[in-house]
mmCIF entry with sequence, helices, sheets and N, C-alpha, C, O atoms, coordinates in Angstrom:
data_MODEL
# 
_entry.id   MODEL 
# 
_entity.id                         1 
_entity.type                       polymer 
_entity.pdbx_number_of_molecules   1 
# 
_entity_poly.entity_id                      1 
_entity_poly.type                           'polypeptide(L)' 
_entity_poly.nstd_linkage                   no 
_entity_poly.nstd_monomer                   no 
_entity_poly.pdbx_seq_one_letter_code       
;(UNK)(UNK)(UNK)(UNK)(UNK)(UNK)(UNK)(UNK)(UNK)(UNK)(UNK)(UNK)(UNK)(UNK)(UNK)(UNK)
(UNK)(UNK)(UNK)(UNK)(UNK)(UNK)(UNK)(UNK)(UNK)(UNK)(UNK)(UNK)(UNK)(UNK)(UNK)(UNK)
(UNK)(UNK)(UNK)(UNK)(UNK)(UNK)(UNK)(UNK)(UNK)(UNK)(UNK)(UNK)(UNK)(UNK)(UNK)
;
_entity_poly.pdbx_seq_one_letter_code_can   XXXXXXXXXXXXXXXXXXXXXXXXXXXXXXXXXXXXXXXXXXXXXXX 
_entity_poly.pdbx_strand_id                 A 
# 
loop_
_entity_poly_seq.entity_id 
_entity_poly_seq.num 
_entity_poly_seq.mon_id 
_entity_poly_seq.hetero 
1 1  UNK n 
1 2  UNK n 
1 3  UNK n 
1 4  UNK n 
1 5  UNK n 
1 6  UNK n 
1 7  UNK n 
1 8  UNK n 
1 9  UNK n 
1 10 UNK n 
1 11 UNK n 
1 12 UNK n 
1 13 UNK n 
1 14 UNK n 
1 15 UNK n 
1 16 UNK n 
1 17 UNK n 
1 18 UNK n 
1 19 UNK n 
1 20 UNK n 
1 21 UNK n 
1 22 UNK n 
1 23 UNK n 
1 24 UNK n 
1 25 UNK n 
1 26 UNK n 
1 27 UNK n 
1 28 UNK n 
1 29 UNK n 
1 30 UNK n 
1 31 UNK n 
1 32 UNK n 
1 33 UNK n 
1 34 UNK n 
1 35 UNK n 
1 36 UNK n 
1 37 UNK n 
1 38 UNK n 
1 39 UNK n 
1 40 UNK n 
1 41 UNK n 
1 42 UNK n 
1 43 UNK n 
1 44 UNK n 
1 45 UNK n 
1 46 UNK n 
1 47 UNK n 
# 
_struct_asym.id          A 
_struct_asym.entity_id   1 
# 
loop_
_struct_conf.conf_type_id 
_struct_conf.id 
_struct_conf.pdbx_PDB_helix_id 
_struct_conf.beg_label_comp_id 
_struct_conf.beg_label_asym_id 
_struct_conf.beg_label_seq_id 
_struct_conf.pdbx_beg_PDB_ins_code 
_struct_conf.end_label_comp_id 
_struct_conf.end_label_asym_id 
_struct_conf.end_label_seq_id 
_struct_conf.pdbx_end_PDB_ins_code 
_struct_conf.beg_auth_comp_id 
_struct_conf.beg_auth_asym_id 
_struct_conf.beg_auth_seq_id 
_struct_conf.end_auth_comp_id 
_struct_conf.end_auth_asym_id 
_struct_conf.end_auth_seq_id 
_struct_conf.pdbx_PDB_helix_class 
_struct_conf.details 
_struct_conf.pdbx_PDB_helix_length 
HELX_P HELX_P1 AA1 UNK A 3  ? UNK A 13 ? UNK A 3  UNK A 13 1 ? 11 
HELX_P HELX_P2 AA2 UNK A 20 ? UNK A 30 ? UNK A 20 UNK A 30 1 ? 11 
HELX_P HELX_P3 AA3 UNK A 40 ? UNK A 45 ? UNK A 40 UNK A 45 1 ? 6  
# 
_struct_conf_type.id          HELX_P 
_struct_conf_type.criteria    ? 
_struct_conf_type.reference   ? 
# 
loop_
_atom_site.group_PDB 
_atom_site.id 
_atom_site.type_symbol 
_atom_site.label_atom_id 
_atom_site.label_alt_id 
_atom_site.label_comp_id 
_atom_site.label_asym_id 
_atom_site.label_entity_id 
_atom_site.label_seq_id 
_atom_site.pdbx_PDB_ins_code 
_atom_site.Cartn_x 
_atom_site.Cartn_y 
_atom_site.Cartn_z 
_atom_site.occupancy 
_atom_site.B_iso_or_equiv 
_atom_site.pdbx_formal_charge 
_atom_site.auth_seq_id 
_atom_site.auth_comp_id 
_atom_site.auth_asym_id 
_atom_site.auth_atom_id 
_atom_site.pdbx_PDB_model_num 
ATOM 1   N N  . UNK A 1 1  ? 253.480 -60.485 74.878 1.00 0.00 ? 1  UNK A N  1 
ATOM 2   C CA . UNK A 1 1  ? 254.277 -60.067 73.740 1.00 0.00 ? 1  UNK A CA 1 
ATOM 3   C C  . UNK A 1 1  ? 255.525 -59.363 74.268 1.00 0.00 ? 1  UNK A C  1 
ATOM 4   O O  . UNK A 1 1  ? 255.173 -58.735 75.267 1.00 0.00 ? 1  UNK A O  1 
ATOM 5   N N  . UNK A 1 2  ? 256.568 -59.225 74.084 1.00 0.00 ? 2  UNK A N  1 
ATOM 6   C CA . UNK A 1 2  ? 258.148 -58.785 74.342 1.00 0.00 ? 2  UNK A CA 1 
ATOM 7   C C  . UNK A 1 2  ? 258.060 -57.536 73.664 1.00 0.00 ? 2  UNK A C  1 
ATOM 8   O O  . UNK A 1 2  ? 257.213 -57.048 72.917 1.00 0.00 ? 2  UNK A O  1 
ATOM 9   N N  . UNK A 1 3  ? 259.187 -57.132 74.129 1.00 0.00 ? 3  UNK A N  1 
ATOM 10  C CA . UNK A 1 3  ? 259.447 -55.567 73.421 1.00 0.00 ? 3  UNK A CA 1 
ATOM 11  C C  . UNK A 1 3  ? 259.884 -55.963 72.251 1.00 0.00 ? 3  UNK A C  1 
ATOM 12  O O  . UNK A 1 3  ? 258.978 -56.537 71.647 1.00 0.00 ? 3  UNK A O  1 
ATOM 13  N N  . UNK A 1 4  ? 260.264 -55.944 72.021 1.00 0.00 ? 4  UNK A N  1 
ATOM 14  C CA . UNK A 1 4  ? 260.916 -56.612 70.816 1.00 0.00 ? 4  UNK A CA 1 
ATOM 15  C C  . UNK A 1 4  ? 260.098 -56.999 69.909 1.00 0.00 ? 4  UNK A C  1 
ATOM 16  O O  . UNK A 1 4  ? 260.464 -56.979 68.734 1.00 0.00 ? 4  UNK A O  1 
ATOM 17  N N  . UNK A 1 5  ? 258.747 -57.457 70.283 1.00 0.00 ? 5  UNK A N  1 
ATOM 18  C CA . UNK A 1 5  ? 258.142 -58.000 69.112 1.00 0.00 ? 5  UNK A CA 1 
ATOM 19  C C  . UNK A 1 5  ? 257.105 -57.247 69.065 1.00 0.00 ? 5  UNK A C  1 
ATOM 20  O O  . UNK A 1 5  ? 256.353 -57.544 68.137 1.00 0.00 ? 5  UNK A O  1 
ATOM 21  N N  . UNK A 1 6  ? 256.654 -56.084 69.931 1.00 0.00 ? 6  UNK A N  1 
ATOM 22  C CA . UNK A 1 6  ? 255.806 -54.608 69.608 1.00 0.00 ? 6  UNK A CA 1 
ATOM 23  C C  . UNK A 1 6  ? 256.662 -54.056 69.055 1.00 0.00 ? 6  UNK A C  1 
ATOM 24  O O  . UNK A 1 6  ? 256.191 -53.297 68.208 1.00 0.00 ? 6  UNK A O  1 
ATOM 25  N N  . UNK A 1 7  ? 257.994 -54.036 69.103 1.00 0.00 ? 7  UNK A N  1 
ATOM 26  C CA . UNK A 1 7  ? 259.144 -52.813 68.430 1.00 0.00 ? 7  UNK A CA 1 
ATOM 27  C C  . UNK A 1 7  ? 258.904 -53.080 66.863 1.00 0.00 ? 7  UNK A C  1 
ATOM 28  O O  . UNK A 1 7  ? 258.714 -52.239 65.985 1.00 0.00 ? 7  UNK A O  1 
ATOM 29  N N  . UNK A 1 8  ? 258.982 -54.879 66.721 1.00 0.00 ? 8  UNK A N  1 
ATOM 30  C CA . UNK A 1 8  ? 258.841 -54.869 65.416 1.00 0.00 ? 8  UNK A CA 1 
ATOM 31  C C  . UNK A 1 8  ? 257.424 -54.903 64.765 1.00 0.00 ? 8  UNK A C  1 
ATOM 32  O O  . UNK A 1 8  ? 257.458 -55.154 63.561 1.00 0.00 ? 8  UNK A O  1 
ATOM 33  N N  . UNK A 1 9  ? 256.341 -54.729 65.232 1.00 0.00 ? 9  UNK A N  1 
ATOM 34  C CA . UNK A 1 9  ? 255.061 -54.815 64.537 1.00 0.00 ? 9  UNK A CA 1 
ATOM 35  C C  . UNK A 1 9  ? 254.758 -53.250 64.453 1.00 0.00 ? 9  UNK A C  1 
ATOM 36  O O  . UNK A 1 9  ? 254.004 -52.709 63.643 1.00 0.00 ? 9  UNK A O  1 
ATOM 37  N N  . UNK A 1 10 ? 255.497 -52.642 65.449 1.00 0.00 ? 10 UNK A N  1 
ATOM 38  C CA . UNK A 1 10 ? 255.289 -50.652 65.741 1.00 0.00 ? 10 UNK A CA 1 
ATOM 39  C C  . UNK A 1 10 ? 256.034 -50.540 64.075 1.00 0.00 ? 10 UNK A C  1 
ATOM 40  O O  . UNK A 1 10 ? 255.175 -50.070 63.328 1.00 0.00 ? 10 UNK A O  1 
ATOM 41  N N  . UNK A 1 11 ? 256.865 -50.722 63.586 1.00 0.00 ? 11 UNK A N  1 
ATOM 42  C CA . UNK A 1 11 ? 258.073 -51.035 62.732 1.00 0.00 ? 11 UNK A CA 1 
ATOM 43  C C  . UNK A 1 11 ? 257.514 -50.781 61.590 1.00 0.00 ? 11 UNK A C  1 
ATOM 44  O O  . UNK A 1 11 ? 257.432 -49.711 60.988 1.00 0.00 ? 11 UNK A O  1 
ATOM 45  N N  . UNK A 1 12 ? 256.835 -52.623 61.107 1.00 0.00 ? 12 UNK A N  1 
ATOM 46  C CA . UNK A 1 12 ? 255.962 -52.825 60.405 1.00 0.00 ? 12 UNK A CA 1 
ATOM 47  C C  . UNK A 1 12 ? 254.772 -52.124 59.940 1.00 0.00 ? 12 UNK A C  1 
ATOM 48  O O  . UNK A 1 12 ? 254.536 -52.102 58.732 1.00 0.00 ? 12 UNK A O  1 
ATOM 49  N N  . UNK A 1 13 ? 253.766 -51.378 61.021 1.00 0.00 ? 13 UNK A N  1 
ATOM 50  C CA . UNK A 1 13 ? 252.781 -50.767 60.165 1.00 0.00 ? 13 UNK A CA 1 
ATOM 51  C C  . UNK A 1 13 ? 253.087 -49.645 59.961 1.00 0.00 ? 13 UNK A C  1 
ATOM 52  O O  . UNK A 1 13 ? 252.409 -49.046 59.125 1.00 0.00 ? 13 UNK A O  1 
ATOM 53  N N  . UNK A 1 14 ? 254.075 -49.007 60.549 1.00 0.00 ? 14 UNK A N  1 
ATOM 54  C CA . UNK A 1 14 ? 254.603 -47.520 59.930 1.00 0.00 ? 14 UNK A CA 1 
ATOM 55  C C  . UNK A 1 14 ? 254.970 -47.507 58.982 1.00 0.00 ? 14 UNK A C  1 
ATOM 56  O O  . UNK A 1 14 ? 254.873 -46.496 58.286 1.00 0.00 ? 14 UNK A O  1 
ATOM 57  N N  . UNK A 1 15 ? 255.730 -48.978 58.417 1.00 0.00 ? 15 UNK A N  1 
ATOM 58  C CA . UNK A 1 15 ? 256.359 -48.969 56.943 1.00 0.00 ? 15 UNK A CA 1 
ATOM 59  C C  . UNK A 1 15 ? 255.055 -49.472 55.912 1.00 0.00 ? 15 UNK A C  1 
ATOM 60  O O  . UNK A 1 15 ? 254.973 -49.113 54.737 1.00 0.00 ? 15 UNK A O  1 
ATOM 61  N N  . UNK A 1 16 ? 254.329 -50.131 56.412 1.00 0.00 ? 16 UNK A N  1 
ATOM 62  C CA . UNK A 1 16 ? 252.714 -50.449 55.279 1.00 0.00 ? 16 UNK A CA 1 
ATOM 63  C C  . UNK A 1 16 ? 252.117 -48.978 55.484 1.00 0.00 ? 16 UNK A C  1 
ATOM 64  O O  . UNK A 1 16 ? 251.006 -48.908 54.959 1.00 0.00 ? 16 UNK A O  1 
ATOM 65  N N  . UNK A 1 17 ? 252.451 -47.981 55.988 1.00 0.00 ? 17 UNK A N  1 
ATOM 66  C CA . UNK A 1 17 ? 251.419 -46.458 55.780 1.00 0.00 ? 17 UNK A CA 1 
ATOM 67  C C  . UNK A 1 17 ? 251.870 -45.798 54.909 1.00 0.00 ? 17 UNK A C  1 
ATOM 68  O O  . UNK A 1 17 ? 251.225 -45.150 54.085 1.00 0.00 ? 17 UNK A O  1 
ATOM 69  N N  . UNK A 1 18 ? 253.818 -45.954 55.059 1.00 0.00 ? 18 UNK A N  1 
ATOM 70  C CA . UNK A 1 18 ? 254.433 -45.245 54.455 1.00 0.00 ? 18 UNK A CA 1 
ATOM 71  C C  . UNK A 1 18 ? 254.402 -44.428 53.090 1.00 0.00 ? 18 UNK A C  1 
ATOM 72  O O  . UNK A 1 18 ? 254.777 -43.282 52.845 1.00 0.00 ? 18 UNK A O  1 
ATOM 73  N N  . UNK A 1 19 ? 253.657 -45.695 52.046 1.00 0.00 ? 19 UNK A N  1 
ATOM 74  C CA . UNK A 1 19 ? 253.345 -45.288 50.694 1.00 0.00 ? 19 UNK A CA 1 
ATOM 75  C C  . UNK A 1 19 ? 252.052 -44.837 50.533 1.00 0.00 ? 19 UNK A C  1 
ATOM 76  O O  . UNK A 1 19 ? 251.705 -44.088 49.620 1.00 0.00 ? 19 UNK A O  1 
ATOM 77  N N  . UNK A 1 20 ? 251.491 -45.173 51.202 1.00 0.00 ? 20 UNK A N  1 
ATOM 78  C CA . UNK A 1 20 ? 249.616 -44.456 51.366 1.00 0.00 ? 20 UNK A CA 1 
ATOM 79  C C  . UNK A 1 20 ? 249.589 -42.929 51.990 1.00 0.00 ? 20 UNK A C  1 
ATOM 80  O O  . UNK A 1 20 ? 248.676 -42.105 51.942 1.00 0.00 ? 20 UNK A O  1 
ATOM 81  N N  . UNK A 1 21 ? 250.749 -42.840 52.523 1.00 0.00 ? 21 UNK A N  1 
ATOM 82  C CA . UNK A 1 21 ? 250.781 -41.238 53.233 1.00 0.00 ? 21 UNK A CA 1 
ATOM 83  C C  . UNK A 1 21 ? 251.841 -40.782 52.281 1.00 0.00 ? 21 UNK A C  1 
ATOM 84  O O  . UNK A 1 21 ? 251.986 -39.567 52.418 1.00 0.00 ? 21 UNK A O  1 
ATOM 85  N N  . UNK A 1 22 ? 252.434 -41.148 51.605 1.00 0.00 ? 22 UNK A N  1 
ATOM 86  C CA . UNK A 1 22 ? 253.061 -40.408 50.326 1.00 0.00 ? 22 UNK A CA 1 
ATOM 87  C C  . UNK A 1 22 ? 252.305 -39.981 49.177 1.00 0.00 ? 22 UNK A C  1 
ATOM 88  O O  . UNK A 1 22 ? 252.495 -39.043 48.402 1.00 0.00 ? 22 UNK A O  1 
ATOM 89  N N  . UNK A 1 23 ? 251.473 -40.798 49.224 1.00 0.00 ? 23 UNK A N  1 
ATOM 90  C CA . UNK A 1 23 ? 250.074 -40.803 47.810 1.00 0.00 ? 23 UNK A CA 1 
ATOM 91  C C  . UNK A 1 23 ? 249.335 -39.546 48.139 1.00 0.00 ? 23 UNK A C  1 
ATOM 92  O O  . UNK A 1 23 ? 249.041 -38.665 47.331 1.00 0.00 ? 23 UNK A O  1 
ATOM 93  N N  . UNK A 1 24 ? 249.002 -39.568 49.732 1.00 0.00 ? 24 UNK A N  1 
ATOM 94  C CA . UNK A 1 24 ? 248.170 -38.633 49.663 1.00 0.00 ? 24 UNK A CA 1 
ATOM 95  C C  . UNK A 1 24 ? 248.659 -37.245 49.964 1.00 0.00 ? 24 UNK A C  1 
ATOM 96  O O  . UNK A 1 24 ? 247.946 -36.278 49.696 1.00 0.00 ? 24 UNK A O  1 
ATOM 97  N N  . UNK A 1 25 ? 249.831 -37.107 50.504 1.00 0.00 ? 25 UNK A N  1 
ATOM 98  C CA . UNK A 1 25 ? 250.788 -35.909 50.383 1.00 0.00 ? 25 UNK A CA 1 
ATOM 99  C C  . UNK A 1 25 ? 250.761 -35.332 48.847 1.00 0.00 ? 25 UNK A C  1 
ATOM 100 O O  . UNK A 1 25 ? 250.366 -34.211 48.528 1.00 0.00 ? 25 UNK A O  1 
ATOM 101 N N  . UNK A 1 26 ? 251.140 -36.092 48.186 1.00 0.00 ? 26 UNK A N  1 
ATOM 102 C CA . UNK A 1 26 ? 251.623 -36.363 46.942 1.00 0.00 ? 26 UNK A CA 1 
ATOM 103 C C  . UNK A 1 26 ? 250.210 -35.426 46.155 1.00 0.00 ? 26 UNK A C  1 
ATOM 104 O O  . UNK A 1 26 ? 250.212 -34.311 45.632 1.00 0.00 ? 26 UNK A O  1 
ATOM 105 N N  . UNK A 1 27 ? 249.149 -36.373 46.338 1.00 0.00 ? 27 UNK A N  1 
ATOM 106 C CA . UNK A 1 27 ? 247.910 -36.047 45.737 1.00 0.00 ? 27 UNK A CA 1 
ATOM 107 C C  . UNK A 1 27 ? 247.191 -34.681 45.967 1.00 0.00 ? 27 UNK A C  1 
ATOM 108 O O  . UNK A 1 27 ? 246.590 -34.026 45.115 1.00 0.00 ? 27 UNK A O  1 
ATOM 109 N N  . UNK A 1 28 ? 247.423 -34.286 47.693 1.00 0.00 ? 28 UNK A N  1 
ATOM 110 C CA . UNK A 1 28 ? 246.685 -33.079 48.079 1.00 0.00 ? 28 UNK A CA 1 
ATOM 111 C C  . UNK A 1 28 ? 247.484 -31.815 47.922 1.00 0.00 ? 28 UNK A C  1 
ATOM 112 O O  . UNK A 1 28 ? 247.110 -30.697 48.276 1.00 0.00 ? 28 UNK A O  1 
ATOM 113 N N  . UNK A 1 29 ? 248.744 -32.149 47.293 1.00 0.00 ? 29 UNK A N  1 
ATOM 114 C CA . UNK A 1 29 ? 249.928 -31.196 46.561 1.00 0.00 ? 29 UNK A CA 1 
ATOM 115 C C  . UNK A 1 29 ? 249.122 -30.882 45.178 1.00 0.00 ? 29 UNK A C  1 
ATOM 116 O O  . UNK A 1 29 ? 248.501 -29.893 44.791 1.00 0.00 ? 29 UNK A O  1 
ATOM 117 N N  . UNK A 1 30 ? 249.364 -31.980 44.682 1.00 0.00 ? 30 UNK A N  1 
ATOM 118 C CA . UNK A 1 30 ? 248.744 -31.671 43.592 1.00 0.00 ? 30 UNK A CA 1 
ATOM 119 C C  . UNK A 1 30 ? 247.851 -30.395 42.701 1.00 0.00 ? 30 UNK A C  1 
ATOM 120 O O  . UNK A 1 30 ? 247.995 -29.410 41.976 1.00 0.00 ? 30 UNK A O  1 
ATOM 121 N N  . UNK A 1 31 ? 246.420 -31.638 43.672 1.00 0.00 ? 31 UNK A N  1 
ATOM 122 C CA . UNK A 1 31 ? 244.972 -31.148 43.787 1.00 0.00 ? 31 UNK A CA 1 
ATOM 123 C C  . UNK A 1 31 ? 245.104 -29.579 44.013 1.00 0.00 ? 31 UNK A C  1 
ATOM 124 O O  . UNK A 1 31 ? 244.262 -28.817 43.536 1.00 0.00 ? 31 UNK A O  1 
ATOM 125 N N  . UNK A 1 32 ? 246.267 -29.085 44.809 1.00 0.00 ? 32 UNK A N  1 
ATOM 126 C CA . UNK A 1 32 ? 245.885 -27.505 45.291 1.00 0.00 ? 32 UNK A CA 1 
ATOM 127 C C  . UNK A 1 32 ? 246.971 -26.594 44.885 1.00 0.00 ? 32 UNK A C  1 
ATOM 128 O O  . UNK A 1 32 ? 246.946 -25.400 45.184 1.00 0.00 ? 32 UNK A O  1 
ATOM 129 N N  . UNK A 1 33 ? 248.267 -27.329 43.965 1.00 0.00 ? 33 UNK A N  1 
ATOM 130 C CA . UNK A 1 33 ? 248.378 -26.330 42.820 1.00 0.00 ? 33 UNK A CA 1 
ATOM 131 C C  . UNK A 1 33 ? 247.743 -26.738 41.757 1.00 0.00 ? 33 UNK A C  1 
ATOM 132 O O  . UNK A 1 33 ? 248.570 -26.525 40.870 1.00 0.00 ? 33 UNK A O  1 
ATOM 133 N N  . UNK A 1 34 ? 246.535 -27.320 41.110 1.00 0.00 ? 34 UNK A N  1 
ATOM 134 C CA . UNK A 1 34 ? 245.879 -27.334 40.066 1.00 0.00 ? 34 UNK A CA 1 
ATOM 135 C C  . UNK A 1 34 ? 244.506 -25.754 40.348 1.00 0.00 ? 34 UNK A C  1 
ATOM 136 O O  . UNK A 1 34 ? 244.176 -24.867 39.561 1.00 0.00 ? 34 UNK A O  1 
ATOM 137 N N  . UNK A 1 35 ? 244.049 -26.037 41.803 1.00 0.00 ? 35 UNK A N  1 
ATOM 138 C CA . UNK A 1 35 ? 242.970 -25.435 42.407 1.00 0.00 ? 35 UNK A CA 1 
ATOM 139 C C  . UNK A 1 35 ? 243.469 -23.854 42.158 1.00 0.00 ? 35 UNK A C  1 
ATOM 140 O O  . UNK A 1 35 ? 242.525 -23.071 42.056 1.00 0.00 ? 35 UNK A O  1 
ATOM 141 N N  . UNK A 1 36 ? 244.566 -23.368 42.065 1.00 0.00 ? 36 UNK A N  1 
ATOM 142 C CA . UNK A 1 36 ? 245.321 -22.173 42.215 1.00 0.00 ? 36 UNK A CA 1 
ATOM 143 C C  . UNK A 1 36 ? 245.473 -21.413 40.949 1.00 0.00 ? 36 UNK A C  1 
ATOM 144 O O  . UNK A 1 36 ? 245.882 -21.808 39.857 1.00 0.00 ? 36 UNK A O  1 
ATOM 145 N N  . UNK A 1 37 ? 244.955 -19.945 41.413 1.00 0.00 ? 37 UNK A N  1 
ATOM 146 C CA . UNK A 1 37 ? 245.008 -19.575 39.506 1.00 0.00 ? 37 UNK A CA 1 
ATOM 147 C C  . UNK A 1 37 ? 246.603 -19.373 39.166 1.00 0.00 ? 37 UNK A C  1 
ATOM 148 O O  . UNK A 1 37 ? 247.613 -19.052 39.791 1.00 0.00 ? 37 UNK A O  1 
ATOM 149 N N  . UNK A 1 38 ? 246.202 -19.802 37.599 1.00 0.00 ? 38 UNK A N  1 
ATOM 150 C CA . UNK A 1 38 ? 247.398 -18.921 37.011 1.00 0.00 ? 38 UNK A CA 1 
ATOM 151 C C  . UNK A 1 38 ? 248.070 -20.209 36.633 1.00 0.00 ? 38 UNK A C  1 
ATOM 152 O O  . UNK A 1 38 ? 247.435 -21.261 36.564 1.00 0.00 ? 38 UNK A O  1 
ATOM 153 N N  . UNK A 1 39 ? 249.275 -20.130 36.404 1.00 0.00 ? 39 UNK A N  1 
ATOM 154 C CA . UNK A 1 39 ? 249.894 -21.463 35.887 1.00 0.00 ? 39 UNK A CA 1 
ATOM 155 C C  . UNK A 1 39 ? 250.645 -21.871 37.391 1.00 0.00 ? 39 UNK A C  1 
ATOM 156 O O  . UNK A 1 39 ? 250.953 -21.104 38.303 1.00 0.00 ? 39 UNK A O  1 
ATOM 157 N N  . UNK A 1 40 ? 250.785 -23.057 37.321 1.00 0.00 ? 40 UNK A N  1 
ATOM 158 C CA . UNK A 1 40 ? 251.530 -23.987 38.574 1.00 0.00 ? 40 UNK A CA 1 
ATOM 159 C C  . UNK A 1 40 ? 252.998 -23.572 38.454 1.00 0.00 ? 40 UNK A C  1 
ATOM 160 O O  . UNK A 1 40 ? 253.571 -22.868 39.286 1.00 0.00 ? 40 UNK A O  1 
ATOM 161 N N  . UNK A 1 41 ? 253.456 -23.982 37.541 1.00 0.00 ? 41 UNK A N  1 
ATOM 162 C CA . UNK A 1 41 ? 254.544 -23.504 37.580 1.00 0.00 ? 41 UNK A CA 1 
ATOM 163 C C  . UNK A 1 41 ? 255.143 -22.082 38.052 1.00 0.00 ? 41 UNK A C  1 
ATOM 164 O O  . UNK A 1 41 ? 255.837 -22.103 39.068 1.00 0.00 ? 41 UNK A O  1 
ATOM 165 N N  . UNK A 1 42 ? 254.930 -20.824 37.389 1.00 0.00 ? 42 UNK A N  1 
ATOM 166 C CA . UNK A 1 42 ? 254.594 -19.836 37.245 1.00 0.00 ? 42 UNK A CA 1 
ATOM 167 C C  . UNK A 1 42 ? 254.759 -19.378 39.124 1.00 0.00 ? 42 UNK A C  1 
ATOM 168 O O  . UNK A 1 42 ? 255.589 -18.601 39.595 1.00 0.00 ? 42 UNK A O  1 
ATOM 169 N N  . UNK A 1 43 ? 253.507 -20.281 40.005 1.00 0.00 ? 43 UNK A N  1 
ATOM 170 C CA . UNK A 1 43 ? 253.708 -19.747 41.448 1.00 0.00 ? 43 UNK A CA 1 
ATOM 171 C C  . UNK A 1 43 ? 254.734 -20.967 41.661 1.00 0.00 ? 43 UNK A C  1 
ATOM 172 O O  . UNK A 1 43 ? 255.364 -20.740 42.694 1.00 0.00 ? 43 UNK A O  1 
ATOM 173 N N  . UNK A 1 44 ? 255.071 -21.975 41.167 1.00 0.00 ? 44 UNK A N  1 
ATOM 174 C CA . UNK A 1 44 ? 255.789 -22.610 42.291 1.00 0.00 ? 44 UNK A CA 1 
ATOM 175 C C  . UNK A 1 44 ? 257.716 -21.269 42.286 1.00 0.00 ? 44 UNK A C  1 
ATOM 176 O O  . UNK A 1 44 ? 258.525 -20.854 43.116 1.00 0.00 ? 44 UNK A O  1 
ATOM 177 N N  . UNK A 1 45 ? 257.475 -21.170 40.780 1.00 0.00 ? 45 UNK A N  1 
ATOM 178 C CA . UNK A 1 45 ? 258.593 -19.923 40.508 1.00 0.00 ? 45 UNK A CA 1 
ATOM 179 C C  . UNK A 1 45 ? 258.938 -19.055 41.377 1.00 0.00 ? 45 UNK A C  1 
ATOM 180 O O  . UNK A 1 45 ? 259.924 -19.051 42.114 1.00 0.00 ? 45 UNK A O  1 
ATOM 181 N N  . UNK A 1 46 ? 257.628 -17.895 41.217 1.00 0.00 ? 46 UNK A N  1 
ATOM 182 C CA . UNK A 1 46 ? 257.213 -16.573 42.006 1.00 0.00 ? 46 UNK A CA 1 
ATOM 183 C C  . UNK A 1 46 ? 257.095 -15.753 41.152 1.00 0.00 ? 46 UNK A C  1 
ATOM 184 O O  . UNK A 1 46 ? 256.940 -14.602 41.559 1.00 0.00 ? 46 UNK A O  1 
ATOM 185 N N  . UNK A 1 47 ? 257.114 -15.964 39.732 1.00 0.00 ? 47 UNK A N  1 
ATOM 186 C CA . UNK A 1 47 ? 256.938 -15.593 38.659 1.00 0.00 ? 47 UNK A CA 1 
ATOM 187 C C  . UNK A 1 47 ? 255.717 -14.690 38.274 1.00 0.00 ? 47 UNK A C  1 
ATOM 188 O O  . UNK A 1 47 ? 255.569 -14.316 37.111 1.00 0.00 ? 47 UNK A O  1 
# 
């Protein structure tokens, strides 16, 4: 295999993770200002 064609498959599965590691960023954000007392908003404030 050439550099070139690990460069582009290295490429490729970083960009197929890309949205599955946004989901779960996304999700474990979430999940742990819901988990948090008080209103979400409120701490994302400082309120």
């Amino acid at each position: 295999m050439s550099r070139r064609q690990s460069l582009l498959r290295y490429l490729a599965a970083r960009l197929a993770l890309a949205p599955l590691m946004l989901w779960l960023i996304a999700s474990l954000v979430f999940l742990l200002l819901r988990l948090a007392p008080g209103d979400p908003i409120d701490a994302l404030l400082g309120t």
